[in-house]
mmCIF file of the N, C-alpha and C atoms, coordinates in Angstrom:
data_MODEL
# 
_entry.id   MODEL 
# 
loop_
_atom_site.group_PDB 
_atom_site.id 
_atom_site.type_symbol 
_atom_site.label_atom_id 
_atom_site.label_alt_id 
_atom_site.label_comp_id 
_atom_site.label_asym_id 
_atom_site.label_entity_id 
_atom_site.label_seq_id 
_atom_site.pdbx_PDB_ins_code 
_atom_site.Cartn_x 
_atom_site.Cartn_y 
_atom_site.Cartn_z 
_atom_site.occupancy 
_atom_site.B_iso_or_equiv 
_atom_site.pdbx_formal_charge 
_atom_site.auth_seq_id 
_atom_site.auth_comp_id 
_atom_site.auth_asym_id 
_atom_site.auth_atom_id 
_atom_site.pdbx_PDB_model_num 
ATOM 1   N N  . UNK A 1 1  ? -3.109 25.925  -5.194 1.00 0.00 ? 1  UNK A N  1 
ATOM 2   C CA . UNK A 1 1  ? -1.917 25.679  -4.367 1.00 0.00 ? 1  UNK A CA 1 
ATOM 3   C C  . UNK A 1 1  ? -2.166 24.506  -3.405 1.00 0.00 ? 1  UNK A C  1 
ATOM 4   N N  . UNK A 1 2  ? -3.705 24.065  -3.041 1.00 0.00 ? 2  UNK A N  1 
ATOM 5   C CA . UNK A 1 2  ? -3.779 23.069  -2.028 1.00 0.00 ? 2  UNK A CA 1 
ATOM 6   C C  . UNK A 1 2  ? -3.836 21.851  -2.820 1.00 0.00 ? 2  UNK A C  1 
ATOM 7   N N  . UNK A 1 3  ? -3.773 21.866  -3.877 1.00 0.00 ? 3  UNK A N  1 
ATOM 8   C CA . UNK A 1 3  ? -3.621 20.578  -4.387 1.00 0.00 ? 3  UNK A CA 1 
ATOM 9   C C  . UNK A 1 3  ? -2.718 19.468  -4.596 1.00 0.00 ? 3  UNK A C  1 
ATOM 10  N N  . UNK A 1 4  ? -1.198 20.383  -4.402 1.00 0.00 ? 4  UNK A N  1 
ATOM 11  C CA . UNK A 1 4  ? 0.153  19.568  -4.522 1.00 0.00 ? 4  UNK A CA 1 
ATOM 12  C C  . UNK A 1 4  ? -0.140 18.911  -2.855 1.00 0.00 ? 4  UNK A C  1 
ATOM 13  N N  . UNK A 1 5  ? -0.083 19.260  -1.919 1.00 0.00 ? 5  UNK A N  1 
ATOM 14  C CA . UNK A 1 5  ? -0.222 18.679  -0.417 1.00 0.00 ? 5  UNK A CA 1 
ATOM 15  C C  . UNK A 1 5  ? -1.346 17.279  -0.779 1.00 0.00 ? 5  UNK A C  1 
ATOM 16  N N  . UNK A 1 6  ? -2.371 17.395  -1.121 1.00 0.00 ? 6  UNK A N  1 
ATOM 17  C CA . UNK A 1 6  ? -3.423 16.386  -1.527 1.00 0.00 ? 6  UNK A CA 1 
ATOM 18  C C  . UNK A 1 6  ? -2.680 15.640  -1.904 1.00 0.00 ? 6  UNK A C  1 
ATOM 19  N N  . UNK A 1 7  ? -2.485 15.899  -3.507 1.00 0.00 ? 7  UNK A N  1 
ATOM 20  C CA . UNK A 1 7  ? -1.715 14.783  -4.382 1.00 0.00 ? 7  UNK A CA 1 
ATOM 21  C C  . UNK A 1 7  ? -0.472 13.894  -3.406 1.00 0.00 ? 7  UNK A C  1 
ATOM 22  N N  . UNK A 1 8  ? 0.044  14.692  -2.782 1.00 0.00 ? 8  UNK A N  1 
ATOM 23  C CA . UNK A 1 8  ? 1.431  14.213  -1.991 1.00 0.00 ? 8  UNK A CA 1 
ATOM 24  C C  . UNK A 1 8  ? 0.795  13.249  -0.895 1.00 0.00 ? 8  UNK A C  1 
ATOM 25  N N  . UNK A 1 9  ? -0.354 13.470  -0.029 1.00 0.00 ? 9  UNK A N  1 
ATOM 26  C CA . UNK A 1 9  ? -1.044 12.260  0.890  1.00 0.00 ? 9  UNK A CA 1 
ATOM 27  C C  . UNK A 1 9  ? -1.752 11.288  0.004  1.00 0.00 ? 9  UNK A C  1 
ATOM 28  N N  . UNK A 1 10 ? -2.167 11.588  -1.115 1.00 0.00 ? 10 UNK A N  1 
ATOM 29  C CA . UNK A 1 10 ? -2.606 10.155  -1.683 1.00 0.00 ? 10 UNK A CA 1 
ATOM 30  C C  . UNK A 1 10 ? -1.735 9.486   -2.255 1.00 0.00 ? 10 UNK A C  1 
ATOM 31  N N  . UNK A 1 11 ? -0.692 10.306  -2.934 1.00 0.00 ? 11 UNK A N  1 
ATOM 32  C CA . UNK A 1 11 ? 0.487  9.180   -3.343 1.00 0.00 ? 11 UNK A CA 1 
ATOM 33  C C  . UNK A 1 11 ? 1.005  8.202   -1.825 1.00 0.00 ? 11 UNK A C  1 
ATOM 34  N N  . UNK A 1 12 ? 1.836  9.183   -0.724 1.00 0.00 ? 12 UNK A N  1 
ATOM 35  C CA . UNK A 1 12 ? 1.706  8.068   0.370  1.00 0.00 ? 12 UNK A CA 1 
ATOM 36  C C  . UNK A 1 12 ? 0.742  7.299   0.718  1.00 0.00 ? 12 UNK A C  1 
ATOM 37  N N  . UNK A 1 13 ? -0.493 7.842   0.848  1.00 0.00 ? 13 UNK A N  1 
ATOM 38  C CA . UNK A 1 13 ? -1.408 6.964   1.187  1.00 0.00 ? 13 UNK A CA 1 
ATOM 39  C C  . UNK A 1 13 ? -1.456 5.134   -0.385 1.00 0.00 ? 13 UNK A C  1 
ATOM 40  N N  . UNK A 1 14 ? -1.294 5.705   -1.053 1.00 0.00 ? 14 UNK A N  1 
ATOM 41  C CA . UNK A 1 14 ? -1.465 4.539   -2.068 1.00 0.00 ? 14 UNK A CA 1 
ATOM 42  C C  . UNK A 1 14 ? -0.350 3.695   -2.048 1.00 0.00 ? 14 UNK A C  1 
ATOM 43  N N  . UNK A 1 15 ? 1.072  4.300   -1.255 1.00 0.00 ? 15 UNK A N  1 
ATOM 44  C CA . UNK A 1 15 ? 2.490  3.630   -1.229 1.00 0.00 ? 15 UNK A CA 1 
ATOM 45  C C  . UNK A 1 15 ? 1.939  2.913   -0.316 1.00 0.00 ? 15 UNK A C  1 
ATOM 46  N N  . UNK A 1 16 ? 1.360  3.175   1.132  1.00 0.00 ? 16 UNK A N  1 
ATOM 47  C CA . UNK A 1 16 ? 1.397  2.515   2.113  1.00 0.00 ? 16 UNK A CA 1 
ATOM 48  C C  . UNK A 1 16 ? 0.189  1.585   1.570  1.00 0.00 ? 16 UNK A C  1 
ATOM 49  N N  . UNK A 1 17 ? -0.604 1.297   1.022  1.00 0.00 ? 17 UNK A N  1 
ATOM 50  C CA . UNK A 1 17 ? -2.164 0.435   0.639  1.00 0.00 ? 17 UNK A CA 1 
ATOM 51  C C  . UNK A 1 17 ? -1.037 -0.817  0.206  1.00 0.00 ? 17 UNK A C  1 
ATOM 52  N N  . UNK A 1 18 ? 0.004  0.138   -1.027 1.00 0.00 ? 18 UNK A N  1 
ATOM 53  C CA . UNK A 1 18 ? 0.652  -0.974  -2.154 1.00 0.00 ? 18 UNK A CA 1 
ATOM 54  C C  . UNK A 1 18 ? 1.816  -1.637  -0.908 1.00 0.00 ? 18 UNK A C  1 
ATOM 55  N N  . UNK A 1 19 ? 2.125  -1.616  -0.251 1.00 0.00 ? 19 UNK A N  1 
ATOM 56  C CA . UNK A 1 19 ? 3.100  -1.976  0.814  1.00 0.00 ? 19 UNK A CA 1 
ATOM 57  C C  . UNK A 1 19 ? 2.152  -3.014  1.498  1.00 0.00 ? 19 UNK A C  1 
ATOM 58  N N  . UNK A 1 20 ? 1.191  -2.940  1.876  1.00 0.00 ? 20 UNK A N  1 
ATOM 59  C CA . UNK A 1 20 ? 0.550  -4.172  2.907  1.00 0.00 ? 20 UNK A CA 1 
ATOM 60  C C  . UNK A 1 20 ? -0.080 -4.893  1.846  1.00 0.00 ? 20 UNK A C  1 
ATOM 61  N N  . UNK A 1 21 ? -0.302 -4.546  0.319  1.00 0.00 ? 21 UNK A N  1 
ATOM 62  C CA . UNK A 1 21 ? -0.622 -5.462  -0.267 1.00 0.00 ? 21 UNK A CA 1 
ATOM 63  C C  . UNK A 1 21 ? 0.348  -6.553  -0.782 1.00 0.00 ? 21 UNK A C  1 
ATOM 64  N N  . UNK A 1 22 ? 1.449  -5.975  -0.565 1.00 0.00 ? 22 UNK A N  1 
ATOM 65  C CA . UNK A 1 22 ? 2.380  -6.968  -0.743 1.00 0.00 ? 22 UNK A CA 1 
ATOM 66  C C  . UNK A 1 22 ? 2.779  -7.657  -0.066 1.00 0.00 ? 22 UNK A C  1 
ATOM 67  N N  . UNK A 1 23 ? 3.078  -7.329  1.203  1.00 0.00 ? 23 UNK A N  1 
ATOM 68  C CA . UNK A 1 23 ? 3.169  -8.454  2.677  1.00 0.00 ? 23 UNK A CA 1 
ATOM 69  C C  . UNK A 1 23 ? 1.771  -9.315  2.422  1.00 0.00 ? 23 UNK A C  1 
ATOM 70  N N  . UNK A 1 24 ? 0.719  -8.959  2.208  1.00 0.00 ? 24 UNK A N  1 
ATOM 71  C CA . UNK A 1 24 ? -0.299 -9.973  2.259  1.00 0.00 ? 24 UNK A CA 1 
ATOM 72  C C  . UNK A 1 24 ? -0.084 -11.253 0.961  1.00 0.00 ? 24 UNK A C  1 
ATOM 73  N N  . UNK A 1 25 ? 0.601  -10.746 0.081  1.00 0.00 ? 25 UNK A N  1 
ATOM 74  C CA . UNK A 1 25 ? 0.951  -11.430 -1.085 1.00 0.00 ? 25 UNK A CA 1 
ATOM 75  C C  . UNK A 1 25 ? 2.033  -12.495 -0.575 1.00 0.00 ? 25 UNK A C  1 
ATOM 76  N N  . UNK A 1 26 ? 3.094  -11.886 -0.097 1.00 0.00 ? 26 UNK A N  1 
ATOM 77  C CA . UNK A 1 26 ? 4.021  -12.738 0.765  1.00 0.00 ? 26 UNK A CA 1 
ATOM 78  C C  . UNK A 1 26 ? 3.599  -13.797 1.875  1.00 0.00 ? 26 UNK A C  1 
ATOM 79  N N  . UNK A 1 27 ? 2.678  -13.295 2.667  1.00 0.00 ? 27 UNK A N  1 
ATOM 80  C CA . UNK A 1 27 ? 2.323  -14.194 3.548  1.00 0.00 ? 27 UNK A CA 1 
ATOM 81  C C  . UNK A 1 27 ? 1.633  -15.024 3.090  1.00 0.00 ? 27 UNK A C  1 
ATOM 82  N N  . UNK A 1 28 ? 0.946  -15.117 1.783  1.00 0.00 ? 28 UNK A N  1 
ATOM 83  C CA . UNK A 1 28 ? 0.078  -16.077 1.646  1.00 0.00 ? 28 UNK A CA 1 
ATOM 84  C C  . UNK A 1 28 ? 0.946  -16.853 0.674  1.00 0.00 ? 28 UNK A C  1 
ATOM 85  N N  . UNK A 1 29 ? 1.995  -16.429 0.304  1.00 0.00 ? 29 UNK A N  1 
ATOM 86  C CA . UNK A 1 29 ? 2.977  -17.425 -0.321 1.00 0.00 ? 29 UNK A CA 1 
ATOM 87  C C  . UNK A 1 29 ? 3.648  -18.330 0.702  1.00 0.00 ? 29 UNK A C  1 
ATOM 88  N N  . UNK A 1 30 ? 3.862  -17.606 1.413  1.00 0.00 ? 30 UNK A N  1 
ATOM 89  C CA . UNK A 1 30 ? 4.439  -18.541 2.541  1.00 0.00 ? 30 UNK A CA 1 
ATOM 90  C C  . UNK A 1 30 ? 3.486  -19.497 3.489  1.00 0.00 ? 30 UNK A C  1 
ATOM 91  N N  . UNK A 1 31 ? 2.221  -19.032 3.379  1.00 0.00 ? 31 UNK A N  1 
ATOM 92  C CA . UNK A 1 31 ? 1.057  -20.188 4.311  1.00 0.00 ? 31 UNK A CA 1 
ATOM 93  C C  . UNK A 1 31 ? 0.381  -19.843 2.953  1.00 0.00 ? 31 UNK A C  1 
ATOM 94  N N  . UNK A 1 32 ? 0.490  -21.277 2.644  1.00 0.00 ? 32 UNK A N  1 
ATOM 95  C CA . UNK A 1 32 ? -1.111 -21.450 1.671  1.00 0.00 ? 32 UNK A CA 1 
ATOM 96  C C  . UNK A 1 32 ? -2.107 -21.259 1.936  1.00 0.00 ? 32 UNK A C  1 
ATOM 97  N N  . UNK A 1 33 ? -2.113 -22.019 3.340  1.00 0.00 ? 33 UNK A N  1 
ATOM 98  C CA . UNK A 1 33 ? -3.186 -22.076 3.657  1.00 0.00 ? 33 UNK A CA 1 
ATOM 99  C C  . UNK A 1 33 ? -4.161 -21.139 3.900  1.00 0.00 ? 33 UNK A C  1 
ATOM 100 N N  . UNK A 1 34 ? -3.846 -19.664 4.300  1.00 0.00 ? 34 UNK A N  1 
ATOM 101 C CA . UNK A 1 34 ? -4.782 -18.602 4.520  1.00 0.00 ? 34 UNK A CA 1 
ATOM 102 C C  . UNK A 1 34 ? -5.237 -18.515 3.059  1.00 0.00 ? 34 UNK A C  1 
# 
């Protein structure tokens, strides 16, 4: 039974990883330079 709660914080946890990996994708489209 404690496993659906787990599964449910690593899926958010992996939404929020995949979310700043994409602003970092964006920002570096927008400054090359970094």
């Amino acid at each position: 039974m404690d496993l659906y709660p787990a599964s449910a914080e690593v899926a958010t946890s992996i939404k929020q990883i995949s979310e700043i990996e994409v602003l970092l994708i964006l920002l570096r489209m927008i400054f090359p330079i970094l």
